[in-house]
N, C-alpha and C positions, 0 to 999 in steps of 0.2 A: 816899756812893757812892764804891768804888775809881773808882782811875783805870783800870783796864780795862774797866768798864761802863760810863765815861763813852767812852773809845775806840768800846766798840762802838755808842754809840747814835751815832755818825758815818757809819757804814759804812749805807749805806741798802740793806738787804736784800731782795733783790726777789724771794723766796719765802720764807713761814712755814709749818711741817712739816706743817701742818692744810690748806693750799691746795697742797700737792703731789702731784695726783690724778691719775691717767687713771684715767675712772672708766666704767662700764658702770653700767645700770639694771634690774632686778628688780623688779617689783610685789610680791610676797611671800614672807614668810620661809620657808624651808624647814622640813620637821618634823624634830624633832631626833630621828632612827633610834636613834642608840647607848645603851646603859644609862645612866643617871646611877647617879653616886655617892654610896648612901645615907650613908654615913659622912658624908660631908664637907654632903651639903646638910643634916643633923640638925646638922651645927658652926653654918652659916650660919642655920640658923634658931633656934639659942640666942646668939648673938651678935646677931641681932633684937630677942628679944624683949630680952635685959641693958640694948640702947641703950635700948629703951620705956620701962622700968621701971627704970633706976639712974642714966640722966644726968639732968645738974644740970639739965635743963630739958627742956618737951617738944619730942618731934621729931615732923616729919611725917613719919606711915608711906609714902605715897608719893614725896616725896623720901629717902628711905634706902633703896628700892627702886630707883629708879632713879639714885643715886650708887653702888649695888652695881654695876648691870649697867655704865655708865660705867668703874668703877674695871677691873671682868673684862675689858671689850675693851681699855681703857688699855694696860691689861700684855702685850700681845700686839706689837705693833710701833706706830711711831712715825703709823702712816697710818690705823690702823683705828680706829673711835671710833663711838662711841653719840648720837643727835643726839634730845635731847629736843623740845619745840613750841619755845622761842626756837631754840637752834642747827641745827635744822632748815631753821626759814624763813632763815635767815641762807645757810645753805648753798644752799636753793634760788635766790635771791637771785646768788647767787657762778657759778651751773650755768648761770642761762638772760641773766646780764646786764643783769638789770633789777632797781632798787631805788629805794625814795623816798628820795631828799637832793635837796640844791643844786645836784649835778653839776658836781663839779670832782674832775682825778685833783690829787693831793697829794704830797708828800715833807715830808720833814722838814730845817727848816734854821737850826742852833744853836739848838733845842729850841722853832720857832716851827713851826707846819703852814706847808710854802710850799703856792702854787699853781704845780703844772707845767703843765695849763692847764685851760680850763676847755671843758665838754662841750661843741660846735656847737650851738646851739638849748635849752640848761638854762637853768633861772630865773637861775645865776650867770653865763651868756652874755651873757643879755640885761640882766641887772644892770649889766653893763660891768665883770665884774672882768678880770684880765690874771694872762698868765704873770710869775710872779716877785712877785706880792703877797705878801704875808705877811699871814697869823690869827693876831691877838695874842691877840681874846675871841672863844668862843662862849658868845652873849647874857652872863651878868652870871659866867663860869667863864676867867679866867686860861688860855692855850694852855700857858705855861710850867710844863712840870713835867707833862705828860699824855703821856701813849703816843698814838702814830697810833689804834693801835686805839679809844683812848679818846676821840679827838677823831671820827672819824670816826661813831663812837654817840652822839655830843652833836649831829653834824650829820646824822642821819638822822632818821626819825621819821614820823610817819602822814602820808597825802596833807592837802596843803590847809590844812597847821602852818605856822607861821609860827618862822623863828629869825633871831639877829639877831648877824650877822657885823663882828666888829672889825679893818679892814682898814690895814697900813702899807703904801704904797707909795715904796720906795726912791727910785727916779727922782724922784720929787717928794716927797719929804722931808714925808709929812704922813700922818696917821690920818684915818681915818672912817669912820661905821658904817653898813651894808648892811643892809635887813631881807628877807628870801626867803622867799618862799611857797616849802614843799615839793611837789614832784611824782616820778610816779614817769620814771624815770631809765633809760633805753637806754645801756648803755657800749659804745662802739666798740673791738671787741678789735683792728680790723686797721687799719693809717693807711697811707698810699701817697706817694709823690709824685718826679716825675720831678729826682733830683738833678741832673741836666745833660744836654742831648741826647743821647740816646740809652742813658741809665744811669737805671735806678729802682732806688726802694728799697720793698720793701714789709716794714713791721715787724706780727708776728703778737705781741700782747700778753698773749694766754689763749686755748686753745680751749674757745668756749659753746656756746650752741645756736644763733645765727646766727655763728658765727665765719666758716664755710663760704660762706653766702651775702653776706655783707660783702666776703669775700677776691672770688669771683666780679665781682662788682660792680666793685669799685673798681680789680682789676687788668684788667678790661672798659675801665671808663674809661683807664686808663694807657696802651690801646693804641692809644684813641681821637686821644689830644693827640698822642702818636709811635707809631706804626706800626712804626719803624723800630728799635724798641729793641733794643741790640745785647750786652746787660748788666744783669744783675741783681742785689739782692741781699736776702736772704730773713732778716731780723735776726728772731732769736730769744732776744735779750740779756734775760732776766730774767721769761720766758715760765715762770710756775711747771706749765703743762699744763692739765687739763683733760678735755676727753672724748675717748676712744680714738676713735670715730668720725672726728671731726673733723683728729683726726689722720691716720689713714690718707687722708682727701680731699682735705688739703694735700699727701701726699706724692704722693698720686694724681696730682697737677695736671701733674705736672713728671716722673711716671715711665712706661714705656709701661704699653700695657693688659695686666693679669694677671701681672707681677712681684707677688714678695710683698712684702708693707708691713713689716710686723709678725709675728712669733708669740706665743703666748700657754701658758702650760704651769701645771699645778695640780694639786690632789686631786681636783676635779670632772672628770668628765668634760666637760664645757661651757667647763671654763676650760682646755682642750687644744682650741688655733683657730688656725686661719693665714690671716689678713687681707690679701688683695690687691689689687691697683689696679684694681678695678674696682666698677662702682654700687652691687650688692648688697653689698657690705662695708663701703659709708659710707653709704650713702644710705634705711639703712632706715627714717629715721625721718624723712624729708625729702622723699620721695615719687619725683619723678623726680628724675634724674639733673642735679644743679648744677651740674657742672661741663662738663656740654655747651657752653655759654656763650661759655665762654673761647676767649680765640685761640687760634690752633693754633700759634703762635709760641712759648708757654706752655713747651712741650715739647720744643725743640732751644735755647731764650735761655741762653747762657753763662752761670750761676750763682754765687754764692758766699753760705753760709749761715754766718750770726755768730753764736757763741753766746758765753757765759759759767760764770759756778759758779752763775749763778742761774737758768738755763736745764733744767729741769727734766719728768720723766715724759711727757705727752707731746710736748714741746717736743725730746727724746731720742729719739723714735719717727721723728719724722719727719728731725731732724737725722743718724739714724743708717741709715734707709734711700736716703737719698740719697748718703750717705756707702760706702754696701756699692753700691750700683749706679753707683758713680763717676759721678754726674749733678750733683754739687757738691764745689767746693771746701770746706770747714769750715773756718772760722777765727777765732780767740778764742784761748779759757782750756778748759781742761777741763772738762765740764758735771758738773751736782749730781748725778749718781748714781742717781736714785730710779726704779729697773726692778720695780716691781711696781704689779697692777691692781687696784681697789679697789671692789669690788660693793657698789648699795646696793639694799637691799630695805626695803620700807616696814612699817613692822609694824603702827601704824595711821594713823589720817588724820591726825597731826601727828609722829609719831616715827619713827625707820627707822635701821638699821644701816650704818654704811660700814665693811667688811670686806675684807683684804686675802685675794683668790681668786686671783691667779697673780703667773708671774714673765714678764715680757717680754722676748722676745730679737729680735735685729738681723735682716736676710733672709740673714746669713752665720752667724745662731748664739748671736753672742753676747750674753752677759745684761753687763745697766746697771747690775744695781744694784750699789748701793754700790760702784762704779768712774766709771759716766759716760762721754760721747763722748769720746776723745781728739782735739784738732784735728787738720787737716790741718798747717795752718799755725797757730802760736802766736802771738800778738800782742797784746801789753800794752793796758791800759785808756787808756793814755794815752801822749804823747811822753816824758814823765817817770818810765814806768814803772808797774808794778802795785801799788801799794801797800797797795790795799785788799782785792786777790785772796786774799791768804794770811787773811784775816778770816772771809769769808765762810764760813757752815756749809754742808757736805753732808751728805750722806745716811750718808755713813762716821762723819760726828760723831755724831749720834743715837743719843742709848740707844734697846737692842732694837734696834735695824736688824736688818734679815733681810741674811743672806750673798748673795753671787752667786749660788752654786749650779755656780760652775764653778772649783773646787781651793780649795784652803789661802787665807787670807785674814791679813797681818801685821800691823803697824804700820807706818805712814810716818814714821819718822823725821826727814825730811827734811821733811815738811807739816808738822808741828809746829815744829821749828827754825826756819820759813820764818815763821810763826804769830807765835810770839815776838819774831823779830827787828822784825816790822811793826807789831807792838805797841808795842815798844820805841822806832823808829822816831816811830809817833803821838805816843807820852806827852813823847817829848824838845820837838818841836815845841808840841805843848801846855802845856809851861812856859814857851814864850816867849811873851809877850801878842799880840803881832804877827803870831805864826806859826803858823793856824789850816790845817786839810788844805781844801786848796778842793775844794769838788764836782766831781763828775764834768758833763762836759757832760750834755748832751739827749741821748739820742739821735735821731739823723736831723739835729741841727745842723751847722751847717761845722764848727764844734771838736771832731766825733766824731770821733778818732782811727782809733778800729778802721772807723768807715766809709768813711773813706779810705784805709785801706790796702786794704780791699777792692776800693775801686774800684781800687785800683792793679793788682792781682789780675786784674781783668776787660779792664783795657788793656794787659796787660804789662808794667807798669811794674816798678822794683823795692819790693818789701815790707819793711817794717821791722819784720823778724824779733823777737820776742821773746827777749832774750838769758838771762833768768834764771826764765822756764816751765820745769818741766819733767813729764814724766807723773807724777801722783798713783798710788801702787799703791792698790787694794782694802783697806779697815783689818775691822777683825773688833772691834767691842767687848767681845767675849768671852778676846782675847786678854791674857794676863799681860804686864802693861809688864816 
């Protein structure tokens, strides 16, 4: 392994190109109207039959059918993709918030799975595991040396399994092994809690299918313990998105009635929409109106919304109409870029298409993609600076990305420069044994940086400006270096 994949498996990415959705839903495929092309589909059916009949072994005719369709939507852009019966239920799994494991959210830390914490009321709750444990084994498989992804399908698995967790905890300097019944597993996308009288924080994690009525809820309670809240903030740091619905009902919360949210623009006539604050444009799947609920304080509370480069699709929707209706401050990093919406139609009872159907723009116009929110206010990850900002991928790094759709699109030479230098940066520090890049806090901890500047933000205080942000232009992967 270079040392620049050893770099990047540091920088903890809080969106991968496959969980970058705002997504809408379709029961079924559309009929495909236009001619095909007999030329080309007599190519693909004699490169069929060659695989049948000339490789060194046999193949299934049904997986070489559907690594065909796979490979055709592949090539189209970075979001659109083919979901057989596993990555189907995976993905439904990821839409409604519920999954059988252990229930515990994760990170990664010097190549062990940390625990960031564990679910209110999961078998790993009640197990007594803790924030900051570390998984050395799952059951008799070594953590070291395995991808997240790869751990996390070692700790998943049918209701009512049993697996058995090898836990170090630091504080007390000792191992010991966990055994956990699996069940199936509610993840809480929205967390609350009053940072100090009269200042909350409510962090939005993903939009699901309860994302909307959790947000209700819990920012119900918030008003409950103070009444008097004089100050907000609406942290969208590493929100990969989700479903557009949900999005426009967040922005709804905090915008008045019937500004527009969102636009929507396509080939379809259907995916030419303009989504605004009000029921019928979030609530159709949700019955009546959720967001009745809420205080009416909801609507005038001084604001500031945090984002990041991992803040992403619709976590950009909503960060960007609040941003065009000046009802929020914006402050971070430049968000991921990823302004297009992703239709999935089911084609049968375990497989379905997610296809890129439009391009999303701001209530002023403009399109995200492969650009992203610019902040209000810029403000480093940390007191020490950004060091991990210039790492992180967007939506401009991706092959096949789709353009904005609004003028010419360059190279940043200055992101890339910026790239390198934090690379370079990592690796020196990585040759000294001693001098490893410490994590980033929690967010919502006291050592959240950007959360106190925020608050500083909402009391007037002064902000500690980000001296070495600056706006990312739009990249084009089609352009000649």
């Amino acid at each position: 392994m270079t040392s620049k994949f050893k770099i990047a498996g540091w920088v903890a990415v809080g969106a991968l190109a496959g969980g970058l959705t705002t997504l809408q839903f379709q029961a079924t495929a559309r009929n495909a109207a236009p001619q095909l092309p007999l030329e080309e589909l007599q190519q693909l059916a004699a490169v069929f039959g060659m695989v049948k009949t000339d490789y060194v072994e046999p193949v299934d005719e049904k997986k070489l059918i559907s690594d065909a369709i796979g490979g055709m939507v592949a090539g189209l852009d970075p979001h659109s993709q083919y979901f057989d019966k596993t990555t189907f239920k995976e993905f439904r799994e990821g839409t409604t918030g519920k999954f059988v494991g252990v229930g515990i959210e994760i990170g990664m830390d010097d190549g062990l799975v940390k625990i960031v914490s564990p679910i209110e009321g999961s078998p790993a709750f009640r197990a007594g595991l803790k924030s900051g444990d570390l998984i050395t084994k799952i059951d008799e498989t070594f953590v070291k040396g395995l991808t997240m992804d790869q751990a996390v399908k070692r700790m998943r698995g049918e209701p009512n399994t049993k697996v058995l967790l090898t836990i170090f905890r630091k504080n007390e300097n000792r191992s010991f092994p966990v055994t956990i019944t699996r069940e199936e597993i509610r993840v809480q996308s929205v967390r609350t809690k009053l940072v100090e009288p009269g200042y909350a924080w409510v962090r939005v994690s993903q939009f699901q299918d309860r994302t909307v009525e959790d947000f209700v809820a819990k920012v119900t309670k918030l008003y409950a313990e103070d009444p008097k809240i004089k100050g907000l903030v609406l942290d969208l740091r590493n929100d990969p998105g989700g479903l557009l619905e949900g999005a426009v009902a967040i922005s709804s919360a905090f915008l008045p009635k019937d500004v527009v949210v969102v636009t929507t623009n396509g080939q379809l006539p259907e995916s030419k929409q303009k989504f605004l604050a009000r029921p019928e444009d979030y609530s159709r799947r949700m019955g009546a109106d959720p967001l009745s609920r809420l205080p009416a304080g909801l609507k005038t509370v001084p604001l500031v919304v945090l984002v990041n480069e991992g803040s992403a699709s619709a976590s950009e929707i909503v960060s960007g109409a609040l941003q065009d209706h000046k009802r929020a401050t914006v402050m971070g990093a430049q968000t991921f870029g990823k302004g297009s919406v992703q239709t999935v139609r089911q084609l049968t009872a375990d497989t379905a298409l997610k296809i890129t159907t439009a391009r999303y723009y701001t209530p002023s116009g403009r399109s995200i993609q492969a650009k992203g929110i610019v902040p209000d206010v810029m403000v480093d990850e940390t007191a020490d600076g950004n060091l991990f900002g210039a790492l992180r991928m967007r939506e401009a790094d991706l092959e096949k990305h789709i353009a904005s759709g609004q003028g010419a699109e360059v190279k940043d030479a200055a992101r890339e420069k910026a790239r390198e230098e934090a690379i370079k940066k990592l690796e020196e520090a990585a040759a000294k044994k001693d001098e490893k890049p410490k994590p980033l806090p929690e967010f919502g901890s006291e050592e959240d940086f950007q959360l106190q500047q925020a608050l500083n933000r909402l009391k007037g205080k002064p902000v500690l400006v980000s001296k070495t942000m600056t706006e990312r232009k739009p990249e084009d992967a089609n352009t000649p270096e």
